[in-house]
N, C-alpha and C positions, 0 to 999 in steps of 0.2 A: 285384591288391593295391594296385598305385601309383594307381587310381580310387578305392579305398575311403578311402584316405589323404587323399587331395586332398580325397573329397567330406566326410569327417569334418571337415576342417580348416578349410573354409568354410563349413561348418552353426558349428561353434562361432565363426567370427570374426560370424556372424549373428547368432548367441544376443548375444554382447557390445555387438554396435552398438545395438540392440535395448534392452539393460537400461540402455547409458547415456545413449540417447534418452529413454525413460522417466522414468530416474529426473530426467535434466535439465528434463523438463516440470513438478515438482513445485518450481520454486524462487519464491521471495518474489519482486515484482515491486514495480516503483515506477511510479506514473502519473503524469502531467505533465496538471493538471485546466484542462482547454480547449488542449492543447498549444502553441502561439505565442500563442495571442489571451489567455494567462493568466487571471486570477480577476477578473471589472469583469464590473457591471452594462450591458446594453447601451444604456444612453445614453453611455456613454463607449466602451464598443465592441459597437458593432451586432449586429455577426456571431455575439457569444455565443448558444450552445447548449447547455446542460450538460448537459442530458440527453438529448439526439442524444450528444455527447460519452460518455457512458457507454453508451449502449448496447451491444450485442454485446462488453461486454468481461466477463472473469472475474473479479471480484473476491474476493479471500480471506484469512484472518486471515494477519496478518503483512506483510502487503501494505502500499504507502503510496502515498499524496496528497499528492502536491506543488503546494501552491498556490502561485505565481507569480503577487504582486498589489503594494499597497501598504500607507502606515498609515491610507488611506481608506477602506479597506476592511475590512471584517472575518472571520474563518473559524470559523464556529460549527458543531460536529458537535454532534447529537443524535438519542437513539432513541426521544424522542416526536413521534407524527406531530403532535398538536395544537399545539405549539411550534414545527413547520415550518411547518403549512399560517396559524399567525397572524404568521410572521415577524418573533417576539418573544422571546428569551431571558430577558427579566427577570423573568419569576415562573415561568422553568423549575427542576426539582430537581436536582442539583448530579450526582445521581448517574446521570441519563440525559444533560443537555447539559455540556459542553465549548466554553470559548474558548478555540480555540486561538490567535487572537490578534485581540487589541484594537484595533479601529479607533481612531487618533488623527485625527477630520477636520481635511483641511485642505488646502487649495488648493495647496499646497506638499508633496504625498502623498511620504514617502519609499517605494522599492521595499526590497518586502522577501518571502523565498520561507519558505513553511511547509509543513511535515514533517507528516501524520497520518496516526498508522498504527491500521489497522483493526483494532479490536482485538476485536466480538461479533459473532456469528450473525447472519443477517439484516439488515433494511432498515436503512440508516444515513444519514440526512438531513444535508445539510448548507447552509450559506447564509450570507449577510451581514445581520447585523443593524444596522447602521448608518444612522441619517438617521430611525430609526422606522420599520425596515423597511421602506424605499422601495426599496434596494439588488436586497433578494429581491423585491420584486414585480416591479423592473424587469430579470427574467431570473435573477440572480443565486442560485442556487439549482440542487439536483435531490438525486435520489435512487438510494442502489446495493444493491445486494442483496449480500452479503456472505456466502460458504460456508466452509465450516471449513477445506477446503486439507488443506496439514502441520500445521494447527495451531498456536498462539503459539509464537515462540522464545523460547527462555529470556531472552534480553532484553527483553520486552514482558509474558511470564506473571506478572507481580505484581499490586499491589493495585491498586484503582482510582484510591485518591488519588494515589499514589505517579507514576500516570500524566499527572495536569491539569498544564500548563503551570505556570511560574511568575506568582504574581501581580503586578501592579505596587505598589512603592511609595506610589505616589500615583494619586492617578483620569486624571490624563490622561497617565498613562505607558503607555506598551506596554511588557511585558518583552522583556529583550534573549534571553532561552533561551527556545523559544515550547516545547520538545521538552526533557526531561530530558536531560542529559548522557552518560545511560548506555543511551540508547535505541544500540539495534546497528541504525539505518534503513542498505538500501542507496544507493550515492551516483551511479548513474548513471541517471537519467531515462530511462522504455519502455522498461527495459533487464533480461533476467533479474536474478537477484542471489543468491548462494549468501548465507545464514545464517551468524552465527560455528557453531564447533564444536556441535552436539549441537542446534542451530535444528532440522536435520531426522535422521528415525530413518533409521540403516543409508545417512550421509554414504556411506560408501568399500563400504559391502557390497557391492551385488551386481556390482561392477568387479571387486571381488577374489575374488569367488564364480566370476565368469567366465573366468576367468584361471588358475585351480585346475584348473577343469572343462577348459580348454584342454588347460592341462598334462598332465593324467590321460588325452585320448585319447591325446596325442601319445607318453607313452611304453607306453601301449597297443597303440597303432599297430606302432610301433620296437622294442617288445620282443620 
């Protein structure tokens, strides 16, 4: 009887390690785009690779890009490929490209980090269109393949405008919020990242599903 006990007791502490390894695999993640060597075309840093950098990774909605660059540069998402491959956003439509922030050039680059989070299905190009797309020719650029995941969190699931950065006042301003105020991005870089409340389905379920089911051998067991 005291075997059947014991082995009941660690089949369910299995079951639980189990459900909350899994369900921890399903959390929003942040990437860090070229991780130390940041967002620069490689005349200014050689070593750039962006799309070695993206490869083997999982990309998914709710997920973010952390560019790590300057006001020399710029971070333009879009999901037409004819706007990537001419490394030109100016006669792109509004409702497929995204600046998310504004090159100010200038030999005096201030640093500055931007937040984009992946927010449709599939290929999501992105680049520097600065100089007359010299930036993107010279490396600055690649492409991610984007899968649904848990699907938007409620801070992210709204409208598309709702989503574009703020514009500048004037033409050679960058705006100081590149990311809406009420984006819920997580804040540690290559780092898992839980969702606020209700980002993902059945947050506490199957822990407490498991915990139940514990409970229930054990006064099974003992009764």
């Amino acid at each position: 009887m005291a075997y059947i006990c014991k082995s009941l007791l660690l089949f369910s502490f299995s079951c639980i390690l189990k459900l909350v390894q899994f369900h921890g695999a399903d959390a929003y993640e942040n990437y860090t785009v070229g991780d130390s060597l940041g967002w620069y075309d490689n005349l200014m840093v050689p070593k750039v690779n962006y799309q070695k950098w993206a490869a083997g990774k999982n990309f998914s909605l709710g997920d973010f890009l952390i560019f790590n660059t300057d006001k020399n540069h710029s971070v333009i998402q879009t999901y037409n490929q004819t706007t990537y491959n001419r490394c030109d956003s100016d006669d792109a439509d509004a409702d497929d490209t995204t600046e998310w922030s504004a090159g100010e050039p200038t030999f005096d680059a201030v640093e500055v980090t931007v937040p984009v989070p992946l927010l449709r299905v599939g290929s999501n190009f992105f680049f520097s269109g600065n100089y007359d797309g010299e930036q993107c020719r010279h490396g600055q650029h690649f492409v991610v393949n984007v899968t649904r995941g848990e699907g938007l969190p409620p801070s992210l699931n709204t409208s598309p405008d709702s989503l574009a950065p703020a514009s500048p006042e004037a033409g050679d301003d960058v705006p100081d919020t590149v990311v809406p105020s009420n984006f819920n991005n997580p804040t540690d870089s290559d780092a898992k990242a839980t969702p606020a409340a209700g980002g993902q389905k059945g947050t506490a379920g199957p822990s407490v599903m498991a915990l139940a089911a514990l409970v229930a051998v054990i006064e099974i067991v003992l009764g």
